[in-house]
N, C-alpha and C positions, 0 to 999 in steps of 0.2 A: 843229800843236797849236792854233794861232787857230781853223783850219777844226773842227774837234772841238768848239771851245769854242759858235761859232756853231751848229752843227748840236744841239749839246745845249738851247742856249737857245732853239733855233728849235721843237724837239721838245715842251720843257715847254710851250713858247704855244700849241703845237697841242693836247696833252693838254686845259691849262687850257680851251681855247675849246672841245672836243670834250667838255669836264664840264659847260659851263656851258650848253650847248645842250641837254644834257637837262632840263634847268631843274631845279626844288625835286623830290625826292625821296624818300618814307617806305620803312624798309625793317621786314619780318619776317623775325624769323626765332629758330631754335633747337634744337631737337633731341627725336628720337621715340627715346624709349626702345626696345629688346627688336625694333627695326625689321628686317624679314628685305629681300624685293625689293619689296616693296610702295611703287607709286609718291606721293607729296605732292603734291597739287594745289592751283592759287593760283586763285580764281575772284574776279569783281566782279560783285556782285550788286545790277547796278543798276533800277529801276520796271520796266523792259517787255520785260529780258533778261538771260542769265548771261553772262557771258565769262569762257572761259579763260585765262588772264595766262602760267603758268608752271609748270613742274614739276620732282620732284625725285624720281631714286632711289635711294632710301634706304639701299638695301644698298651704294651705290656711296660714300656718304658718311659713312659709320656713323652713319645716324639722323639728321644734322646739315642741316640748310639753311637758307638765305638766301634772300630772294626783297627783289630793291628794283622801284618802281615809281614813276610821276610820280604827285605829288597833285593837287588839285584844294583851291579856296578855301572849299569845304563839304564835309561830311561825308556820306563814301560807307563802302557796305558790304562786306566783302570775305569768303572763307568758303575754311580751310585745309582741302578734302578728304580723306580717309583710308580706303579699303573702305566706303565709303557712311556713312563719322560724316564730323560737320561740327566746327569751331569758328570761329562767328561773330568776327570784329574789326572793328571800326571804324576810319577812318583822319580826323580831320578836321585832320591840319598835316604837317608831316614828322618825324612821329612815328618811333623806334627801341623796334620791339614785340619784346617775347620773350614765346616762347612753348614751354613744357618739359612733353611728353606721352609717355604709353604709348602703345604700339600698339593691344594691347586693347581700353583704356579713353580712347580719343583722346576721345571728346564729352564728358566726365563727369569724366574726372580729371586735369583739367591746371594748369597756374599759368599765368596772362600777367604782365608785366612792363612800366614804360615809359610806362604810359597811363590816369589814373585812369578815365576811361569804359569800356575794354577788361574793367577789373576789376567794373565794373558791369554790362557787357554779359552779363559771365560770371555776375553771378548770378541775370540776367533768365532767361538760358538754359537752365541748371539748373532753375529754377522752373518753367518750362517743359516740359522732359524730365520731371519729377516728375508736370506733372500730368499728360501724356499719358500715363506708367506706369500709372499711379491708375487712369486711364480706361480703360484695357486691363486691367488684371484686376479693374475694375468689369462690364466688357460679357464676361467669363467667369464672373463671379456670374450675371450676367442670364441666359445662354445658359442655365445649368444650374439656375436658376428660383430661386437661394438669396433672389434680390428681385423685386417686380413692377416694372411699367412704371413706376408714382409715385415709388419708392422710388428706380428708375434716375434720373429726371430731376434727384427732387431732392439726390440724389448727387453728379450733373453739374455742378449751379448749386453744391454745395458745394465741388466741386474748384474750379471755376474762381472763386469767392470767394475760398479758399486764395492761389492764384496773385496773384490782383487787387490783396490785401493788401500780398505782396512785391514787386509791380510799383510799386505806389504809392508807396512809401516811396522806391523807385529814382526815380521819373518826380519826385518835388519833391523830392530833393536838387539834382538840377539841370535847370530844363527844359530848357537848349540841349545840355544830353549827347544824343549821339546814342542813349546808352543808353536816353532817356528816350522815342524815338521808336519806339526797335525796341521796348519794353515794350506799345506801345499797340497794335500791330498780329499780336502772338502769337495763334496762336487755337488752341482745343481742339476734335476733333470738328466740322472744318470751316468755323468761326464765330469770330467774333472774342471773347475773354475781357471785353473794355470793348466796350460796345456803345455805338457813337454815336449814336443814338436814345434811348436812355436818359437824364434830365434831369441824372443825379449824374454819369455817364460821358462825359457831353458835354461836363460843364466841364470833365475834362483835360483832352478833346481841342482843346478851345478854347484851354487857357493855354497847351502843349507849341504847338501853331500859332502862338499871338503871340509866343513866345521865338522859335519858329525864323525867323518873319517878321520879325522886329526884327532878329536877331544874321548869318542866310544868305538874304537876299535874294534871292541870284543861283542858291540851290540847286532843284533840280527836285523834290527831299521837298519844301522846305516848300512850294514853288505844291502837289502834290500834296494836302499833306496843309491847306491853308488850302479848298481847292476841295471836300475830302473834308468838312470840318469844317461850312464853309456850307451845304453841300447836305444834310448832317445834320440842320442848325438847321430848313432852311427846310422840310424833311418834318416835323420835332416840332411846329415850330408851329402850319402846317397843320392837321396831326394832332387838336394837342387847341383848335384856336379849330372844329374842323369841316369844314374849306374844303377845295375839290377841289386837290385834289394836281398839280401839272402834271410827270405821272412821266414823259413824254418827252423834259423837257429834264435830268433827273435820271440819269445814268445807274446810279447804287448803287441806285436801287431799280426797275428794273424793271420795269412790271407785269405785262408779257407775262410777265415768269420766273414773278411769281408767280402768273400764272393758270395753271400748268401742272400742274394738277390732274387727272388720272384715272385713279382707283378705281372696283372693285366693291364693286355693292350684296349684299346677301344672297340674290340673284337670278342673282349673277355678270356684272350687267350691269354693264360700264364708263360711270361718270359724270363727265363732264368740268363742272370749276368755272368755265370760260374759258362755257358755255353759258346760264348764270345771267344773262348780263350783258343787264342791262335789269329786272335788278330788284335792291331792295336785299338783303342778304345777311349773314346772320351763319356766320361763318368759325369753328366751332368743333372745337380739337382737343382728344381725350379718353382715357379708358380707362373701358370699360365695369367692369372689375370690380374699380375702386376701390370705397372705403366709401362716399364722399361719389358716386359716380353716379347712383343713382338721385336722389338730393333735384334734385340738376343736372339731372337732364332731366326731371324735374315743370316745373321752373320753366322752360324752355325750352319744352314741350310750352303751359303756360301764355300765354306770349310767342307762340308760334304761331298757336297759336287765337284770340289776339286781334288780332293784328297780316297774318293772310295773306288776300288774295293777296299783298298789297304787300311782305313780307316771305318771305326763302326761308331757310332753314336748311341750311347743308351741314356736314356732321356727322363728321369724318375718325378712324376709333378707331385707337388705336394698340398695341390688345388683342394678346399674342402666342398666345392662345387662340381659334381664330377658331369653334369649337364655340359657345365659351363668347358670343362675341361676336354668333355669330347667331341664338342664344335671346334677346339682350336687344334683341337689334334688329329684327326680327320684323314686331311692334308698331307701332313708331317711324312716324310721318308724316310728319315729313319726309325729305329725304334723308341716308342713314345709308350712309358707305362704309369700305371698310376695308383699313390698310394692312397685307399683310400682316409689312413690313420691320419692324415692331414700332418701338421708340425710335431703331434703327439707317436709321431713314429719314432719306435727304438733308433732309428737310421738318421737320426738328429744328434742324437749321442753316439752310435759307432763312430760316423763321421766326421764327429765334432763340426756337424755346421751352424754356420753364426750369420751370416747370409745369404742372401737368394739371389740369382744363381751361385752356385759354390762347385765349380771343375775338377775332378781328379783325371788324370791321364793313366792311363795301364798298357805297360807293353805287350806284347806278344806272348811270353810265357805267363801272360797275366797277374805282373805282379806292379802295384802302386808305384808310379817313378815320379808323380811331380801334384803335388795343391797348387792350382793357380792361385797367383795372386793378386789382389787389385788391378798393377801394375804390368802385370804379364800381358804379354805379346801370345795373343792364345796361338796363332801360327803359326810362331817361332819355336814354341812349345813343342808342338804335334809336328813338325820336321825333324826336329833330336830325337824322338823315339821311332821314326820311320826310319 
């Protein structure tokens, strides 16, 4: 009976040391409604890769699972799979998350429990899904011509205002939520919703940086996201004091990406913008048969004639009528190319454009010096870098 007593007390100390060596712990978990054999996936979606954690079959557990994992002393990402729907959580302690979904409707209709930030994540996400919907049977308006190219873009900038709105409200409830990180980095259409370049958009990114720099030190988001944010600044400023860019040590911007430019002219000849280089360059994208085109390329034509050789114009329409586009460009002096991917070109998200016409200037060694904007003096512009 002694020997039993020992053996049981010897058993518990093993248990005990055999818990305590997995050290702190968060767990998920809960249950999928209507679930048949369809497998539950536990992924970590950490900066530079996914990982697999864990899995569950559903029909084996009647919809029911648990999944526990070691944490970490900052805030990481993790993502319940389901037939290709996701639900983002976030974990930053040893949180105890529930989570109670349809099968169905797993991305869209669920509850979390457990985690004030989880419940914010959830409705960063949502906003999100909303706007990507929007944008999808925006670009089935477009296809079927019920709107032009203007109408498209500035639809785009309106969804993703929409969105920005209920991201904002989320991102200064609290900036060390991790909700308030995954908000900044949602993107529509390839491109980010907050653009860091942008002078209004740059101060989230700046405050959600010093929260997270202040509160997770040790976390590899915030060096990320502190490095992202610098390097944003130091292109703006750049940008609008004039000054060459040193886009080699930058790696968010570039240049080479963004000289990869080549279009047909209305000749069918391929023009490459990477071939410009050595002269300065106004970068403008358009739509010939907007209302406001013509006035636009007077004053362009204007600029030209007075400012070339030293000046080059490359001219990118993003007409989905290319008939139409090569009656109005014909004419044109300088060069005039054309995509025929309409709004649906990747060159709407490199560029982050949000309206039509949208200016970039490029000096001489070819590197980005200035986004016009609304308000710019397009001539006053093109004299600073001459």
């Amino acid at each position: 009976m002694k020997m039993f007593r020992y053996l049981t007390v010897a058993l518990i100390i093993l248990t005990a040391v055999a818990c305590s060596n997995k050290g702190p712990q968060f767990v998920i978990q809960g249950k999928v409604a209507d679930a048949d054999t369809a497998v539950l996936y536990l992924e970590k979606r950490e900066l530079d890769k996914i990982t697999l954690l864990d899995s569950v079959k559903l029909g084996d557990t009647k919809g029911d699972f648990k999944f526990s994992q070691p944490t970490t002393s900052y805030p990481e990402f993790y993502v319940l799979r389901l037939n290709g729907q996701v639900i983002n959580i976030a974990i930053d302690s040893t949180e105890n998350v529930t989570v109670n979904a349809s099968q169905k409707r797993f991305a869209t209709d669920y509850t979390v429990e457990g985690s004030e930030a989880n419940s914010l994540l959830k409705d960063v996400a949502l906003a999100q899904y909303k706007a990507n919907h929007e944008l999808v049977e925006l670009r089935k308006r477009f296809d079927s011509k019920a709107v032009n190219e203007q109408e498209y873009i500035t639809e785009v900038k309106s969804i993703a205002d929409s969105y920005k709105e209920t991201a904002k409200k989320i991102i200064f409830t609290n900036l060390k939520s991790p909700a308030a990180y995954f908000a900044l980095f949602q993107k529509v259409s390839g491109y980010l919703f907050f653009d860091p370049y942008d002078r209004t958009d740059y101060k989230i990114f700046a405050a959600v940086a010093t929260a997270w720099d202040m509160e997770y030190k040790d976390s590899p988001r915030a060096k990320q996201l502190h490095d992202y944010t610098l390097a944003a600044m130091k292109i703006r400023k750049q940008s609008e004091q004039n000054l060459d860019i040193d886009f080699d040590n930058i790696h968010e911007a570039n240049t080479a990406e963004y000289y990869k430019i080549e279009l047909p002219d209305v000749n069918a000849k391929n023009i490459n913008l990477a071939s410009l280089k050595g002269k300065a360059v106004l970068l403008d994208f358009t739509v010939y048969q907007d209302e406001n085109s013509p006035r636009h390329n007077m004053e362009l034509n204007r600029l030209y004639n007075k400012y070339k050789p030293n000046l080059e114009i490359y001219q990118v329409s993003f007409d989905s009528d290319t008939h139409l586009w090569k009656n109005a460009a014909i004419n044109i002096p300088w060069i005039a190319v054309h995509e025929a991917k309409s709004v649906n070109s990747e060159l709407i998200a490199r560029y982050n454009v949000q309206a039509l016409p949208t200016i970039f200037l490029l000096n001489k060694d070819g590197d980005i010096v200035k986004r016009l904007l609304p308000n710019d003096n397009i001539e006053t512009e093109i004299q600073k870098i001459l």
